[in-house]
C-alpha positions as CSV (number, residue, x, y, z in Angstrom):
1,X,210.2,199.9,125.2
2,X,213.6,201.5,126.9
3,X,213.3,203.8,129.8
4,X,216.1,206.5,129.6
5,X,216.4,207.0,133.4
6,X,217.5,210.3,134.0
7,X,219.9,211.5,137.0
8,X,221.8,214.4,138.1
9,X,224.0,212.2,136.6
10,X,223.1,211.6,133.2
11,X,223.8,215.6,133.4
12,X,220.2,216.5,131.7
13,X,218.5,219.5,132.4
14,X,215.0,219.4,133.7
15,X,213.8,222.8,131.6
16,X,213.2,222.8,127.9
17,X,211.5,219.4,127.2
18,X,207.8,219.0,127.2
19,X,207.6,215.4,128.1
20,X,209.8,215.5,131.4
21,X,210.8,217.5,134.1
22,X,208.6,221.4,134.3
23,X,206.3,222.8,132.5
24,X,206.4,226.6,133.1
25,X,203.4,228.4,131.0
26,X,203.6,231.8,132.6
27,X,201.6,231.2,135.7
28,X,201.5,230.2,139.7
29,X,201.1,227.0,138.2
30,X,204.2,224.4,137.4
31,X,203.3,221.4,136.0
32,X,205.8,218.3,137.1
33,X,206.6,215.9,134.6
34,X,208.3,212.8,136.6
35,X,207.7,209.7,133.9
36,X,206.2,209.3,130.6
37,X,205.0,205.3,131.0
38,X,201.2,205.2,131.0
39,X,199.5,201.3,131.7
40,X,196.5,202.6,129.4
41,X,196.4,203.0,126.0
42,X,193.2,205.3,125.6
43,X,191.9,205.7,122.2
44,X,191.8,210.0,122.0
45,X,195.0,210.0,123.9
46,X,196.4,213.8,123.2
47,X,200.3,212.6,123.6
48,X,199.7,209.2,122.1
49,X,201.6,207.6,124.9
50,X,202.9,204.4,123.9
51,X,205.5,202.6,121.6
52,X,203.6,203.4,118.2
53,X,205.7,206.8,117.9
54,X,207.6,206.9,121.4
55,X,210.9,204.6,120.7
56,X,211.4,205.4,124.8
57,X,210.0,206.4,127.7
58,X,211.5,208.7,130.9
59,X,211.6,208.4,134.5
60,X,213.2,211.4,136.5
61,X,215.0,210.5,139.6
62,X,213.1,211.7,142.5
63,X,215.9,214.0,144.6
64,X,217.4,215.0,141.4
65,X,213.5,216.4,140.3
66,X,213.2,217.7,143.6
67,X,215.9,219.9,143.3
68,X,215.0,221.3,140.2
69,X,211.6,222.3,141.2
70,X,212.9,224.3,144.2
71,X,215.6,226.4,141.6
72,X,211.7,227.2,139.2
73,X,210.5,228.0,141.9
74,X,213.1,230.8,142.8
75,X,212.8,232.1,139.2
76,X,209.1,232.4,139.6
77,X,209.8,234.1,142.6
78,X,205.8,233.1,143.6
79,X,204.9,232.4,146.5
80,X,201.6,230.9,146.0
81,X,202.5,227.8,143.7
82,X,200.6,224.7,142.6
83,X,202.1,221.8,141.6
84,X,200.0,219.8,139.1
85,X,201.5,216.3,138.9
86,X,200.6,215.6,134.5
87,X,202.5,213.6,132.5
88,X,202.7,212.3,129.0
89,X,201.7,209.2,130.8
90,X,200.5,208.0,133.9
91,X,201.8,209.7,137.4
92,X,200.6,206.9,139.3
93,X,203.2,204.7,137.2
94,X,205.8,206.6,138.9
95,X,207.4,204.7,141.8
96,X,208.6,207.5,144.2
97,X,205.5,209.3,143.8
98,X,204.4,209.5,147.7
99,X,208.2,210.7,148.1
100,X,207.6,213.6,145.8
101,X,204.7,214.6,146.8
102,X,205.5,214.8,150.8
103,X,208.8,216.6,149.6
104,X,207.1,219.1,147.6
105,X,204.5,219.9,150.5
106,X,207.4,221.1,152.6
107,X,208.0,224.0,150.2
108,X,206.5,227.3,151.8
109,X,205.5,228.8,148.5
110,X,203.9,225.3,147.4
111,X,199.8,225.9,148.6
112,X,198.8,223.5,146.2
113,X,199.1,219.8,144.9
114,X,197.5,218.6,142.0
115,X,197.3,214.8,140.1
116,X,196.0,214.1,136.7
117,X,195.1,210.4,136.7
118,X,193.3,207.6,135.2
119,X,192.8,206.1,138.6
120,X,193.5,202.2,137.4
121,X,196.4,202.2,139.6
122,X,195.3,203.1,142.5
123,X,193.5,201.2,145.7
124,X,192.0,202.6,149.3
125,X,196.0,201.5,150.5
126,X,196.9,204.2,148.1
127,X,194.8,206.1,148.1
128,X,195.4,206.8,151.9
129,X,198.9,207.5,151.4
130,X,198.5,210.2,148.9
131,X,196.2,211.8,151.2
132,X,198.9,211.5,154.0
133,X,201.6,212.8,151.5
134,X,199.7,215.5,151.2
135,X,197.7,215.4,147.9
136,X,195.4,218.5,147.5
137,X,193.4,217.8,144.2
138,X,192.8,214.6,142.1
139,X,191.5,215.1,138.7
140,X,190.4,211.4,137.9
141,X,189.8,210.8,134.3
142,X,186.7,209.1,133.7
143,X,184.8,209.0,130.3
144,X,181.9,206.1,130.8
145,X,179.8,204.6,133.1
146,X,179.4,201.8,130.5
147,X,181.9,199.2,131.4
148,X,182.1,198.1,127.8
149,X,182.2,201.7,126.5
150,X,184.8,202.7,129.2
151,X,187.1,199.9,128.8
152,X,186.9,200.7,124.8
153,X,187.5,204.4,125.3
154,X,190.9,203.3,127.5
155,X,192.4,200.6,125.6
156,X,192.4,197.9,127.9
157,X,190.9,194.8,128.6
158,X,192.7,195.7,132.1
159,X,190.5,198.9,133.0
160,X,187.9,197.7,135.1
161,X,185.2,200.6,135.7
162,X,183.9,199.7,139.1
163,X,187.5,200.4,140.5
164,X,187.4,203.5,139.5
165,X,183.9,204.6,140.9
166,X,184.9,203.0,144.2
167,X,188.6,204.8,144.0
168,X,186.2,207.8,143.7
169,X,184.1,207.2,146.6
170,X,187.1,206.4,149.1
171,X,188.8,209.9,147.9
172,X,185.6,211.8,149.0
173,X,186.4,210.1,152.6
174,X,189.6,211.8,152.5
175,X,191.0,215.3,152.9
176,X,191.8,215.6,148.9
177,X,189.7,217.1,146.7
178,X,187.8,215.1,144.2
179,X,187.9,216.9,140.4
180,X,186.0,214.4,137.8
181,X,187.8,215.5,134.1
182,X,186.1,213.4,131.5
183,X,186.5,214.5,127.7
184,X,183.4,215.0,125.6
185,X,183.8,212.9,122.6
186,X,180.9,214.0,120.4
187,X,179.5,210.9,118.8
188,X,181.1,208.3,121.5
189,X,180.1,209.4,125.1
190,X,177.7,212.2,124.7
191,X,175.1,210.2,126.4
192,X,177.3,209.3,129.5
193,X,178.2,212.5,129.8
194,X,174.8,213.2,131.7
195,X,175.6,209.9,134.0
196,X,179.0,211.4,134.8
197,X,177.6,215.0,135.3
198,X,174.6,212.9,138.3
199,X,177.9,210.6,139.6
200,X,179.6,214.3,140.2
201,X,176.3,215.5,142.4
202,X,176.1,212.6,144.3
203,X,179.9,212.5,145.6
204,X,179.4,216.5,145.6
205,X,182.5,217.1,144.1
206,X,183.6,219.1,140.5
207,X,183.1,218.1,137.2
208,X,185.5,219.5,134.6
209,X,184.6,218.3,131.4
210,X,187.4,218.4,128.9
211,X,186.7,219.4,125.2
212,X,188.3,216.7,122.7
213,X,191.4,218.0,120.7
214,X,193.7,216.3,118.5
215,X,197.5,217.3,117.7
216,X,199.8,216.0,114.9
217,X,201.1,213.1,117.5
218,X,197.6,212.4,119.2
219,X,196.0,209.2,119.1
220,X,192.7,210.1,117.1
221,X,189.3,208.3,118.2
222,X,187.9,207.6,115.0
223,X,184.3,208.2,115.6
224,X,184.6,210.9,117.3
225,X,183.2,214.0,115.9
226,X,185.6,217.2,116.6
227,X,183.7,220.4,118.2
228,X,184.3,224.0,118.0
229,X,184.2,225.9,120.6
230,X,181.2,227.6,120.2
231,X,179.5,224.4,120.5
232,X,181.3,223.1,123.3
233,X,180.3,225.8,125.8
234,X,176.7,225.6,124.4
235,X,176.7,222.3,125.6
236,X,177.8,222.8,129.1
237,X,175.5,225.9,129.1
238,X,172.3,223.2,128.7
239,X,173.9,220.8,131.1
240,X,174.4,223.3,134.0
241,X,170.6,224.2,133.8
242,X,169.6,221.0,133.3
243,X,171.7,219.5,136.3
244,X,172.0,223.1,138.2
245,X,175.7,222.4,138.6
246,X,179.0,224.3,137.4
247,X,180.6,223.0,134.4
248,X,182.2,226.0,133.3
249,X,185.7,226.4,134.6
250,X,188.4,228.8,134.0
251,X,192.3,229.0,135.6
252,X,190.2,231.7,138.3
253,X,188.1,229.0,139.4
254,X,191.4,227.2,140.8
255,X,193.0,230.3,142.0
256,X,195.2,230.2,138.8
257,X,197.1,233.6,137.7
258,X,199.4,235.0,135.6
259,X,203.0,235.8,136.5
260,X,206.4,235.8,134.9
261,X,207.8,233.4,132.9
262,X,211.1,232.0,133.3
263,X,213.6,233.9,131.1
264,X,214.1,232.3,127.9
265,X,218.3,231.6,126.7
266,X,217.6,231.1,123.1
267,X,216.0,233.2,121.1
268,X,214.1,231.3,117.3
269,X,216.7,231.1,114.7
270,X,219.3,231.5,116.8
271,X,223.2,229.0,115.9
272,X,223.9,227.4,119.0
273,X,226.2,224.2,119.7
274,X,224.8,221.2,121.9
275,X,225.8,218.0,123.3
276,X,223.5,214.9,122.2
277,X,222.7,213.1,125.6
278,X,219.7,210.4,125.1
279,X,217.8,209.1,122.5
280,X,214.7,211.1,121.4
281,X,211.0,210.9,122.7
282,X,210.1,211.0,119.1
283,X,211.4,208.5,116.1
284,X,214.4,211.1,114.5
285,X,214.7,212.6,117.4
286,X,217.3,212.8,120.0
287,X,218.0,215.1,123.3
288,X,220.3,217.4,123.6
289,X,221.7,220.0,126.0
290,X,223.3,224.1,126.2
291,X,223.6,226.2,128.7
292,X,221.9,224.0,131.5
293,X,218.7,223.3,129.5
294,X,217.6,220.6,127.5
295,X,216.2,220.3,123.9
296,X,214.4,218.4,121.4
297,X,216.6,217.8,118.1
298,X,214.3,217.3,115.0
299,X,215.4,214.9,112.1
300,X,218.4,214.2,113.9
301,X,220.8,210.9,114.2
302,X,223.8,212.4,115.7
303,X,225.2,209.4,118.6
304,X,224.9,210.1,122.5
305,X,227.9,212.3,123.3
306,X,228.4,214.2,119.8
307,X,228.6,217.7,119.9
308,X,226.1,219.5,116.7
309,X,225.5,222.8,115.6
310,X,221.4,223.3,115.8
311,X,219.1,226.1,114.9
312,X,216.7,226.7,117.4
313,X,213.0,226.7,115.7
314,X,211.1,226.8,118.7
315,X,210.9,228.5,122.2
316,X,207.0,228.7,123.5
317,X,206.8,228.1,127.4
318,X,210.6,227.6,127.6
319,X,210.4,224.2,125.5
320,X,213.2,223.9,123.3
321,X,212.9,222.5,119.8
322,X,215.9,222.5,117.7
323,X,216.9,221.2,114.3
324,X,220.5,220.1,113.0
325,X,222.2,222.2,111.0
């Protein structure tokens, strides 16, 4: 699988796509995108991150992402930003991760750091150094405490459970705050959801259980049974009087609020012209850029360097999606 490294150089923006660079939804909260390789191959997976439908993967160059998240941040103008470290992959996969995060502490109007991760990568060694680079929040993804059932539910042979519990127990002996995220899969986990809730009391940390969704690219668990919403909450209602704990979590709970957006530059519908820089992160697709933001071009074969008229069919949260004319 090719990874499209990209640079100040390769002279692509860092606003408009949704599987690199930032994610701006309208809040204090920016969501840093810095590679899309994952080591997992997790059977619900809500990007589907892998070779089946991603013909490439990308890895931002650290002083070049840097630099970009300092110019959002003077659009917000916020000063009371967190930084959640997501990805369409894995952010432990990313190689100058300590260096971004110790960078991105030094920003005044950054208060918080956060980390999505499936914890596989990571070791006490590690684990310490994130803490020293100044890692606020880990949200560890963990679905089972069945080792069969949990190596089933992530894809791998690789994923070895006890790991994880220990990673776990040597972040509570650090200054970062421990968030446990597992997803409910009705049908698949429901009864180690319980287990998870008890591990979450004992290392008297949070518990944010995720509600299972599937998109048009997701990687669908096939006995998993989808749940409205309704439903969903029900649950968590029993369990919190069952256990006496929180489960119930909204963007206040993490000091999350609305403020504005960055300005959009393209309106739907609108002609523009763009230059074709890298292949897409979809099959037909490819990446383009206008006026110093980036774009995804649907159903499109146009070579690296061509110059295409597009119609822009898609704007929400200042990512671009475009289709050739």
């Amino acid at each position: 699988m090719d990874i499209v490294k990209i640079t100040r150089e390769s002279g692509i923006p860092l606003l408009g796509h949704i599987a690199f660079g930032i994610l701006d939804r309208g809040s204090n909260l920016l969501q840093v995108r810095a590679t899309t390789v994952c080591n997992l191959h997790c059977t619900f997976c809500s990007t589907a991150a892998g070779p089946e439908i991603h013909p490439v993967n990308y890895e931002v160059e650290v002083n070049y992402l840097l630099d970009w998240t300092k110019e959002v941040i003077k659009l917000k103008d916020c000063k009371d930003i967190e930084i959640n470290l997501d990805s369409m992959g894995e952010p432990t996969a990313y190689p100058d991760l300590i260096k971004l995060i110790t960078e991105l502490k030094k920003l005044k109007e950054v208060k918080i750091i956060s980390m999505q991760t499936n914890g596989s990568l990571l070791n006490e060694e590690k684990v310490k150094a994130l803490a020293e680079a100044g890692l606020d929040r880990m949200n560890l993804s963990i679905h089972s405490l069945n080792e069969n059932l949990a190596k089933q539910l992530m894809g791998s042979e690789y994923y070895t459970l006890k790991q994880v519990e220990t990673l776990a127990r040597l972040v509570k002996k650090t200054k970062i705050e421990l968030n446990l995220t597992p997803v409910l899969l009705p049908k698949v986990n429901d009864e180690e959801l319980p287990k998870l809730i008890q591990l979450a009391k004992e290392l008297d940390c949070k518990i944010s259980i995720q509600k299972y969704e599937f998109y048009k690219y997701s990687r669908k668990e096939k006995k998993a049974k989808l749940q409205n919403w309704y439903k969903f909450y029900k649950q968590l209602e029993a369990w919190e009087k069952e256990f006496k704990i929180k489960l119930k979590y909204g963007p206040l709970d993490f000091k999350i609020r609305r403020v504005k957006k960055i300005p959009l530059l393209f309106e739907r519908g609108e002609h523009i012209q763009v230059e074709v820089k890298a292949k897409g992160w979809l099959k037909n697709e490819m990446i383009a850029v206008a006026k110093n933001r980036v774009m995804s071009v649907v159903d499109c074969t146009a070579s690296i360097g061509e110059r295409i008229k597009v119609k822009i069919i898609e704007t929400k949260n200042s990512i671009y999606l475009a289709k050739k004319i």
